[in-house]
FIKOLZA-1660 file (N, C-alpha, C; in steps of 0.1 Angstrom, whole numbers, plus 5000, padded with zeros to 4 digits):
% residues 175
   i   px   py   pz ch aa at
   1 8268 8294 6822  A  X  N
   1 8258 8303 6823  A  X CA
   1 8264 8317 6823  A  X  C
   2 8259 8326 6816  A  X  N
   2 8264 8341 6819  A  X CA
   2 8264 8348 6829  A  X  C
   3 8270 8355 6834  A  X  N
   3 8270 8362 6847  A  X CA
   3 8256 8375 6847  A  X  C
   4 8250 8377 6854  A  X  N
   4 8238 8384 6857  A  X CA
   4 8243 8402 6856  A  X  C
   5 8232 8407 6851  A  X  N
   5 8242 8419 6850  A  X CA
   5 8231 8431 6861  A  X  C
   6 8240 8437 6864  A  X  N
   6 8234 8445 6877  A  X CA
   6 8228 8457 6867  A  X  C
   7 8216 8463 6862  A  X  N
   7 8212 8472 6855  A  X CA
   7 8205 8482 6866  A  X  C
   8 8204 8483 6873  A  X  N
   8 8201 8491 6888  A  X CA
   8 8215 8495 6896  A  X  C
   9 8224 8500 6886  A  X  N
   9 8231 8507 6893  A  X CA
   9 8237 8515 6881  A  X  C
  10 8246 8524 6888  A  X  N
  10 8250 8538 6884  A  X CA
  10 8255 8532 6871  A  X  C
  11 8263 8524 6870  A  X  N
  11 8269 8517 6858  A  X CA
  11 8265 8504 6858  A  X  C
  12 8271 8499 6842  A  X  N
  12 8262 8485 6841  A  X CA
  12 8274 8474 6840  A  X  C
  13 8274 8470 6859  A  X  N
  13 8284 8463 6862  A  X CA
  13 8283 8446 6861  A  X  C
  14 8289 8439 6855  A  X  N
  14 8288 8423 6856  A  X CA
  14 8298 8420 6867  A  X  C
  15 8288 8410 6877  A  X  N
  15 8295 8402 6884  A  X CA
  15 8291 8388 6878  A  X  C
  16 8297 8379 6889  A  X  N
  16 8300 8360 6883  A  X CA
  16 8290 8360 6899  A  X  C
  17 8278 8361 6894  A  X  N
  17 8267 8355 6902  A  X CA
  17 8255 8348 6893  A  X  C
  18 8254 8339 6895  A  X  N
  18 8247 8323 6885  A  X CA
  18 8234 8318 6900  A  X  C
  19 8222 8323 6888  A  X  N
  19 8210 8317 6894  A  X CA
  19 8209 8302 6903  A  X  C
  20 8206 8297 6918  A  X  N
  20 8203 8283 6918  A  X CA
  20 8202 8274 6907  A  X  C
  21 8210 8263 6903  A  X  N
  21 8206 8257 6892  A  X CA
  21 8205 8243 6902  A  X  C
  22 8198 8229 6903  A  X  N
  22 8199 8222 6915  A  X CA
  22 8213 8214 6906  A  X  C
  23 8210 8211 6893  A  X  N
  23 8215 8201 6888  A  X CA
  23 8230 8208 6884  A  X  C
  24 8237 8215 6886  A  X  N
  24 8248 8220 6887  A  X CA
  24 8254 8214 6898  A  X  C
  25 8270 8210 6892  A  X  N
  25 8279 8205 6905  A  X CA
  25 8282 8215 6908  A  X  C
  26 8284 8215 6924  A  X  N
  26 8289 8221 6930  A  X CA
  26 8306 8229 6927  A  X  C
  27 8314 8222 6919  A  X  N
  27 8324 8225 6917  A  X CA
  27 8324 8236 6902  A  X  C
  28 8312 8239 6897  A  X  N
  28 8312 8248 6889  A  X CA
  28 8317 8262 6888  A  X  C
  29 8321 8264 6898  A  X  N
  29 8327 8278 6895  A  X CA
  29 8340 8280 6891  A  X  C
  30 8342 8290 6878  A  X  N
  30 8356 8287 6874  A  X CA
  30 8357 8302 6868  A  X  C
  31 8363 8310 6862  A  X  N
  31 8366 8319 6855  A  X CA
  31 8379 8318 6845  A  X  C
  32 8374 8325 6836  A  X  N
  32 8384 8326 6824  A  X CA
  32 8398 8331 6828  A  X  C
  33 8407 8332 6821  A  X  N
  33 8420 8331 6827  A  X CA
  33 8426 8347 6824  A  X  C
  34 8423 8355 6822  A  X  N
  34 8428 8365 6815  A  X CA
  34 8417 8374 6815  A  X  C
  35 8420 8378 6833  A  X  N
  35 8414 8388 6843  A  X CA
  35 8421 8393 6846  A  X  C
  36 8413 8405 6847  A  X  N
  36 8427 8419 6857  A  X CA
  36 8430 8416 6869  A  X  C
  37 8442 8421 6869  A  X  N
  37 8449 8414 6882  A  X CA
  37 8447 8426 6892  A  X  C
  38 8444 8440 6890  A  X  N
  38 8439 8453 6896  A  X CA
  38 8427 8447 6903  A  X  C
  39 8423 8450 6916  A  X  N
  39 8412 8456 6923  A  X CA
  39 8406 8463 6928  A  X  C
  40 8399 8465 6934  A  X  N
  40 8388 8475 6942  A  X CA
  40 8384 8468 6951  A  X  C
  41 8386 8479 6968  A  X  N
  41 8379 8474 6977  A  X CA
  41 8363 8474 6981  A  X  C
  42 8360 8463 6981  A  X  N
  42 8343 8465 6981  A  X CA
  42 8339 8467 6993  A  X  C
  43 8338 8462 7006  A  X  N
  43 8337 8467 7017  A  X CA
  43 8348 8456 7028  A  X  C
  44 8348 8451 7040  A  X  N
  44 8353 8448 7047  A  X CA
  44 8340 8445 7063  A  X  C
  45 8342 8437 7069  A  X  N
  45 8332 8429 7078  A  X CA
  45 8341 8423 7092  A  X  C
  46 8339 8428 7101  A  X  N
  46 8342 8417 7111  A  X CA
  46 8334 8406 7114  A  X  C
  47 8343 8395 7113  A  X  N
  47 8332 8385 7119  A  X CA
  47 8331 8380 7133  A  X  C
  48 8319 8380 7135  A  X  N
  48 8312 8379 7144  A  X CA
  48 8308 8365 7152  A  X  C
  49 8308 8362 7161  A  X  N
  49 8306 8345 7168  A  X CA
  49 8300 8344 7159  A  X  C
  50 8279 8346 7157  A  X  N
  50 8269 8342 7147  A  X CA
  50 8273 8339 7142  A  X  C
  51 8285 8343 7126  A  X  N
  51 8286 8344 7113  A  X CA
  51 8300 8326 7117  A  X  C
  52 8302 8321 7127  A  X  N
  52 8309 8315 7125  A  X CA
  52 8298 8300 7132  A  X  C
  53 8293 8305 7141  A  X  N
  53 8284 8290 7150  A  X CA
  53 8274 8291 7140  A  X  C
  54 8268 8298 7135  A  X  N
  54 8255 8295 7127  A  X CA
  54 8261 8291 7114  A  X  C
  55 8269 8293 7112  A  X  N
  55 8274 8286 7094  A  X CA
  55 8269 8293 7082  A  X  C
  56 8272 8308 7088  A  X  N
  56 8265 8315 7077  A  X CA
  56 8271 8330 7079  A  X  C
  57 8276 8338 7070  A  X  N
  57 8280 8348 7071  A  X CA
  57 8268 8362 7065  A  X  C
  58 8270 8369 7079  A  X  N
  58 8255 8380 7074  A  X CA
  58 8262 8391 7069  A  X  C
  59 8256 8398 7058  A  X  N
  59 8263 8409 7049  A  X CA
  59 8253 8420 7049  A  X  C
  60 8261 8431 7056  A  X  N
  60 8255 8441 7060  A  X CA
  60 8244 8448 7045  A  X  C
  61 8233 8447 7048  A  X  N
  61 8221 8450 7038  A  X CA
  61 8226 8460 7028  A  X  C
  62 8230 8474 7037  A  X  N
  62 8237 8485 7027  A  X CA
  62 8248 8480 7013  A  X  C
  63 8258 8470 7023  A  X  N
  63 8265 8464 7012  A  X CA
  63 8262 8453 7000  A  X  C
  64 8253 8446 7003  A  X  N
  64 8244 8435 6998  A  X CA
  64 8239 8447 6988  A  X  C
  65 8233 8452 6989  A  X  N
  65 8223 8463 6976  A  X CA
  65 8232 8467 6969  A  X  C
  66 8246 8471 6979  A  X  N
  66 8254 8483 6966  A  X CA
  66 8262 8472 6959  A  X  C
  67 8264 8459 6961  A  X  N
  67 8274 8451 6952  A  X CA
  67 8273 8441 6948  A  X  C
  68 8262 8429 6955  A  X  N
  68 8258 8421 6951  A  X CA
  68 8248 8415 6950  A  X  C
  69 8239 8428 6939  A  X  N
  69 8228 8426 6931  A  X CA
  69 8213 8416 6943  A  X  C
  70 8211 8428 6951  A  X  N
  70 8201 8425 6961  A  X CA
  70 8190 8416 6955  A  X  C
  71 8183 8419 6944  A  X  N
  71 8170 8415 6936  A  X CA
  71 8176 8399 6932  A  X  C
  72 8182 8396 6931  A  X  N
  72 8187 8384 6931  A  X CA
  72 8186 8375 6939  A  X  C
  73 8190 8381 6954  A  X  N
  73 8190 8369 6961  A  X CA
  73 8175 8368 6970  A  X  C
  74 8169 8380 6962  A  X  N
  74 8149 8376 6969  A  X CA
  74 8146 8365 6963  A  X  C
  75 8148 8359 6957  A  X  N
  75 8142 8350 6950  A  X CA
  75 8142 8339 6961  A  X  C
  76 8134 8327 6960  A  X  N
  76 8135 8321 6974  A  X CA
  76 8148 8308 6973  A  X  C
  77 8154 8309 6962  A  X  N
  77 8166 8297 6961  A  X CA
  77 8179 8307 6959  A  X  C
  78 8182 8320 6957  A  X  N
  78 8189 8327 6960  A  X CA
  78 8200 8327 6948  A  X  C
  79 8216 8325 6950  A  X  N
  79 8223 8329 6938  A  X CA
  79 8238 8320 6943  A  X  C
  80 8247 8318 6934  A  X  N
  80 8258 8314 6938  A  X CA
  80 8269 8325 6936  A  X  C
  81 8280 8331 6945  A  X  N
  81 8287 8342 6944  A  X CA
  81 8302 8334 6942  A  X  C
  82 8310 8334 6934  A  X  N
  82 8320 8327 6927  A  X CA
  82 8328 8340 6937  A  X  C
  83 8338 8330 6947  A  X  N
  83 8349 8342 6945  A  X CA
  83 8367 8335 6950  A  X  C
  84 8375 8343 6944  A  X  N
  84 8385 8334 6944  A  X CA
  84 8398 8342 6960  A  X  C
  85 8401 8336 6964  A  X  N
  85 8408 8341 6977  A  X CA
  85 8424 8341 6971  A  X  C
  86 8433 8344 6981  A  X  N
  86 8446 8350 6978  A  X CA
  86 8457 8338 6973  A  X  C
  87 8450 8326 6973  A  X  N
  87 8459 8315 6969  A  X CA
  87 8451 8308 6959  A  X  C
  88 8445 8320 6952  A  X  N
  88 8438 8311 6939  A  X CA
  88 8429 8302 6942  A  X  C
  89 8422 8299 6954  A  X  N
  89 8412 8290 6956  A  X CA
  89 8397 8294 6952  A  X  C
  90 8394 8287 6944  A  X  N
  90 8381 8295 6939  A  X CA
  90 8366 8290 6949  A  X  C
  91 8362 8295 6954  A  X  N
  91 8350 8296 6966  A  X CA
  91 8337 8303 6960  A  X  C
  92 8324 8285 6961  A  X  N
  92 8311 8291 6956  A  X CA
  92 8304 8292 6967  A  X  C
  93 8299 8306 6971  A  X  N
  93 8293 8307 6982  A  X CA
  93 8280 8310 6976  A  X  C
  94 8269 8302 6985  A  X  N
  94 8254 8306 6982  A  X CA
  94 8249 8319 6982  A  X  C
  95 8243 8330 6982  A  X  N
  95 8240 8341 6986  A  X CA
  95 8223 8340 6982  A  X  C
  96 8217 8341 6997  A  X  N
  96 8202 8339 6997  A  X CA
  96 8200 8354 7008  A  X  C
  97 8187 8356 7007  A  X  N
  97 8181 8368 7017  A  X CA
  97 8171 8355 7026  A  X  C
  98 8174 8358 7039  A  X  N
  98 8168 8351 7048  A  X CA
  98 8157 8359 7052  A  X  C
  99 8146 8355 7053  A  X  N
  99 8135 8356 7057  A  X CA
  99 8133 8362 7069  A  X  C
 100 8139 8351 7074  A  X  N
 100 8135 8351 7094  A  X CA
 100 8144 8360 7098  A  X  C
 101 8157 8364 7095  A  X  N
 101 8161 8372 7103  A  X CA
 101 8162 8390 7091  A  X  C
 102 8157 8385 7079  A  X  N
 102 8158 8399 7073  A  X CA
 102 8171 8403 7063  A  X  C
 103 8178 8397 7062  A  X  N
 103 8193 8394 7060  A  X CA
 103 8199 8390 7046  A  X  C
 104 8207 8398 7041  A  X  N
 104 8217 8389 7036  A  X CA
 104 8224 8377 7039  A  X  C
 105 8227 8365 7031  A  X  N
 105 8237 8359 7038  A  X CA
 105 8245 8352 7027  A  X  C
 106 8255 8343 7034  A  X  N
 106 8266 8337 7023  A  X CA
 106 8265 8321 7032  A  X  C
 107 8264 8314 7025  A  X  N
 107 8264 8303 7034  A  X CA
 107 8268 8285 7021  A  X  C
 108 8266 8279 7022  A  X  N
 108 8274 8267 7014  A  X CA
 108 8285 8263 7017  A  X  C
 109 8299 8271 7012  A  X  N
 109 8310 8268 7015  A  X CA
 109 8314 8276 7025  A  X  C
 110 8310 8286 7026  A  X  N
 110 8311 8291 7041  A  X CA
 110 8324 8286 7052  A  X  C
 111 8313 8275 7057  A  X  N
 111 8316 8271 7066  A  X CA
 111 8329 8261 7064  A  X  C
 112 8331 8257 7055  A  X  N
 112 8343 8251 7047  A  X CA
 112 8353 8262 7049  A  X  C
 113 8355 8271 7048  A  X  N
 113 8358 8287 7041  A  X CA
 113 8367 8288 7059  A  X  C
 114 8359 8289 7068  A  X  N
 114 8358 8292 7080  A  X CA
 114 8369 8283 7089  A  X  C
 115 8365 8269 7079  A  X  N
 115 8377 8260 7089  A  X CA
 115 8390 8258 7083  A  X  C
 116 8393 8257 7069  A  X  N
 116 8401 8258 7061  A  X CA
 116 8410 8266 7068  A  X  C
 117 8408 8282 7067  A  X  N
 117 8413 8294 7070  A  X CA
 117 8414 8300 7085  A  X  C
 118 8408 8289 7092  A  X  N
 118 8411 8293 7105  A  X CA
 118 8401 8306 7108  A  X  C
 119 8395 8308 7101  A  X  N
 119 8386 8321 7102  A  X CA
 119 8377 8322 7123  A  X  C
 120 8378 8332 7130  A  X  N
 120 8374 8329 7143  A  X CA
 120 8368 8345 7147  A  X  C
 121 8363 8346 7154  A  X  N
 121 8351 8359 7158  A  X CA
 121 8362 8369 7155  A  X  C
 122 8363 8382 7154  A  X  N
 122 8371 8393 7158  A  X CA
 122 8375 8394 7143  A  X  C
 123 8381 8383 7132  A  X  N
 123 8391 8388 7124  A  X CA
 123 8378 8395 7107  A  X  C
 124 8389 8401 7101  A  X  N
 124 8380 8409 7093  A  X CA
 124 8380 8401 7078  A  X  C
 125 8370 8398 7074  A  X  N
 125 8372 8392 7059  A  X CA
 125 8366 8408 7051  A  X  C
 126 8375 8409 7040  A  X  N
 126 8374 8420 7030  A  X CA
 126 8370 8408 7015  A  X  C
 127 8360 8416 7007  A  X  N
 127 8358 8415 6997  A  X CA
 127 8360 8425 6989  A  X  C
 128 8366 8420 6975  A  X  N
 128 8369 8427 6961  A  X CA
 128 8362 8426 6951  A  X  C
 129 8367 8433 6940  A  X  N
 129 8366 8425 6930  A  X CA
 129 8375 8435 6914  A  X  C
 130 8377 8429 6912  A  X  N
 130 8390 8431 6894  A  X CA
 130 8382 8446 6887  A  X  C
 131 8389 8454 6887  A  X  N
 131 8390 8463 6881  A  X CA
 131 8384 8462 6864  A  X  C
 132 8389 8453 6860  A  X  N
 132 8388 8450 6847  A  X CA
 132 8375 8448 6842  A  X  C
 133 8372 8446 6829  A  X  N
 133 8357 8442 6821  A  X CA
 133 8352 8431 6827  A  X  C
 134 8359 8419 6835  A  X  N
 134 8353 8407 6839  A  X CA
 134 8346 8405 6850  A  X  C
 135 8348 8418 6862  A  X  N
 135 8343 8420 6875  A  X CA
 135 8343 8407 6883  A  X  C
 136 8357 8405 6885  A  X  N
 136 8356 8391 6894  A  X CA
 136 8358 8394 6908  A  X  C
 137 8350 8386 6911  A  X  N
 137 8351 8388 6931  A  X CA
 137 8364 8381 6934  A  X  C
 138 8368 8383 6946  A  X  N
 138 8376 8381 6955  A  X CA
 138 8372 8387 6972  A  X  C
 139 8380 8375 6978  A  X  N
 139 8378 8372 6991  A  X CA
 139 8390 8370 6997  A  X  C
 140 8390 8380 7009  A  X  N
 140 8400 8380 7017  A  X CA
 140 8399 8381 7030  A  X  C
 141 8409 8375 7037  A  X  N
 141 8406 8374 7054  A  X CA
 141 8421 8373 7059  A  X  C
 142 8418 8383 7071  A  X  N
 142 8432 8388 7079  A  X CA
 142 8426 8380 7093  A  X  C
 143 8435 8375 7104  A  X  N
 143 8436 8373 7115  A  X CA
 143 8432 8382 7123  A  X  C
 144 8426 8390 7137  A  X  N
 144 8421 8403 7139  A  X CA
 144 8439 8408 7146  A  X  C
 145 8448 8402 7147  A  X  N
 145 8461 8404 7151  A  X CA
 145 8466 8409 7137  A  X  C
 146 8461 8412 7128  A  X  N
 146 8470 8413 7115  A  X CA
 146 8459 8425 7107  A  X  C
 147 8449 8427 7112  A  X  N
 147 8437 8436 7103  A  X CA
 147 8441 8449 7103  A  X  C
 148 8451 8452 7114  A  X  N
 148 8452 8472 7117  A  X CA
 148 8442 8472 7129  A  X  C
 149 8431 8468 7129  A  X  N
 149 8427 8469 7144  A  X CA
 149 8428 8460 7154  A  X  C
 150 8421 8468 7163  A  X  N
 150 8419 8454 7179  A  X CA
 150 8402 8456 7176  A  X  C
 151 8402 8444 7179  A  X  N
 151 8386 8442 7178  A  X CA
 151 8388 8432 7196  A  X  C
 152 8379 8441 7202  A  X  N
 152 8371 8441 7218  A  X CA
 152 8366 8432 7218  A  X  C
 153 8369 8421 7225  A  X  N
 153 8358 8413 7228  A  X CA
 153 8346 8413 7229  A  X  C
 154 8349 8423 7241  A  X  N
 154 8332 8433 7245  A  X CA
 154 8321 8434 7234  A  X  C
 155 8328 8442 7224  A  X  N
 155 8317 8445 7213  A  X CA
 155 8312 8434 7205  A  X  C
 156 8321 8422 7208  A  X  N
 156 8315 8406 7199  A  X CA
 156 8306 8399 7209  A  X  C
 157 8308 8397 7218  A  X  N
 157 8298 8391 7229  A  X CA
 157 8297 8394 7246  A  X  C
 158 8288 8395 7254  A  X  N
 158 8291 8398 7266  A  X CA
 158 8300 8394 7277  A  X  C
 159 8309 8404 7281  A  X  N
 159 8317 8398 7292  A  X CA
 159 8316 8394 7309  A  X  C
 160 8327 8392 7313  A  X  N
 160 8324 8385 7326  A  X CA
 160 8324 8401 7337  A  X  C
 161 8326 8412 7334  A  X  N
 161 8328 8417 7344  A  X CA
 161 8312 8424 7348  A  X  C
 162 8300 8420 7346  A  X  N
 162 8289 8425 7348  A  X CA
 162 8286 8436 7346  A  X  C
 163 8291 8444 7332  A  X  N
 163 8284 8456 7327  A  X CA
 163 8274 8453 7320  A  X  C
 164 8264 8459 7315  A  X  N
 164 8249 8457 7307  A  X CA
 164 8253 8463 7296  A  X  C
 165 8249 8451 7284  A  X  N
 165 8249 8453 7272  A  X CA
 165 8234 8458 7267  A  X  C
 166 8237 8468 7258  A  X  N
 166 8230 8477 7258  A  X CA
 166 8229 8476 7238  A  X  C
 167 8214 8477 7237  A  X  N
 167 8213 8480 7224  A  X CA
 167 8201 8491 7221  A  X  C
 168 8204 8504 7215  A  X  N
 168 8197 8514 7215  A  X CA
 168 8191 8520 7230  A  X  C
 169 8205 8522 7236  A  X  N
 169 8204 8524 7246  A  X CA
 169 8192 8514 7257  A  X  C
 170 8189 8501 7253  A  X  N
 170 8183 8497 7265  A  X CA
 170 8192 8486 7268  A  X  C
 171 8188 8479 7284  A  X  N
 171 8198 8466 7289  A  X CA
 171 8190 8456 7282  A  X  C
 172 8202 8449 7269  A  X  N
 172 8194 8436 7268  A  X CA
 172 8200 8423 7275  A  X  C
 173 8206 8425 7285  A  X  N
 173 8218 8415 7293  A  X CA
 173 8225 8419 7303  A  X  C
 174 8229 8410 7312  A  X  N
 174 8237 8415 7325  A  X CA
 174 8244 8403 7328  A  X  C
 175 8256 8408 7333  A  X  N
 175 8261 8396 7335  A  X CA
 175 8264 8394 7355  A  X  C
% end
């Protein structure tokens, strides 16, 4: 299948995103071999408990519109996002907009993705993708011991010392 081409943006960029097909194996994602090896950082995410107990990674909306072709995943069966990580492992993640909670998300291998890699709340997965004519994604994840930052507990879930978590300035919690 061809890769879908983003014509709602500044340039007319091709990513390796392939409509729901049911009757497609799962193992379909592959790319041609003679891709640039140059990239570009597309954004970067901490993950979050959610994005690991719910089996599904949420992709901040802003980023979803600017890179991977939002109008795609309204559809109600969504899109498959081909992307290959630092050891050549090529990873089909679903990419649907959820309903209920409003969202982008990545979910299928995901959670495969998650245990494989030891992936756990705090650390940062960064997405790419190839410089070149082929616009291939890539997927990356740092340990939050290895990202450049410290990522707080605090700011991932509520702690034990009884301060009020606060969202838009109101208490939605106390411990």
């Amino acid at each position: 299948m061809e890769p879908v081409t983003n014509s709602g943006s500044r340039e007319n960029i091709q990513t390796h995103i392939h409509y729901h097909e049911p009757e497609r194996s799962e193992s379909s994602c592959h790319f041609k071999d003679n891709y640039s090896a140059k990239r570009e950082k597309l954004f970067n995410k901490v993950v979050t408990r959610s994005d690991i107990k719910q089996y599904r990674f949420a992709i901040p909306k802003h980023q979803a519109h600017k890179h991977f072709l939002a109008h795609v995943a309204s559809t109600s069966r969504g899109a498959f996002l081909c992307m290959e990580d630092n050891d050549g492992k090529l990873w089909r993640f679903k990419y649907s907009f959820w309903k209920s909670s409003q969202g982008y998300m990545l979910t299928s291998e995901w959670n495969r993705f998650v245990k494989e890699k030891r992936v756990s709340a705090g650390d940062m997965v960064s997405f790419l993708r190839s410089t070149g004519p082929d616009k291939r994604l890539f997927i990356d994840w740092k340990p939050q011991n290895q990202s450049g930052l410290v990522a707080k507990p605090e700011l991932l879930e509520s702690t034990q010392t009884g301060r009020a978590v606060k969202l838009f300035g109101v208490n939605i919690s106390t411990n």
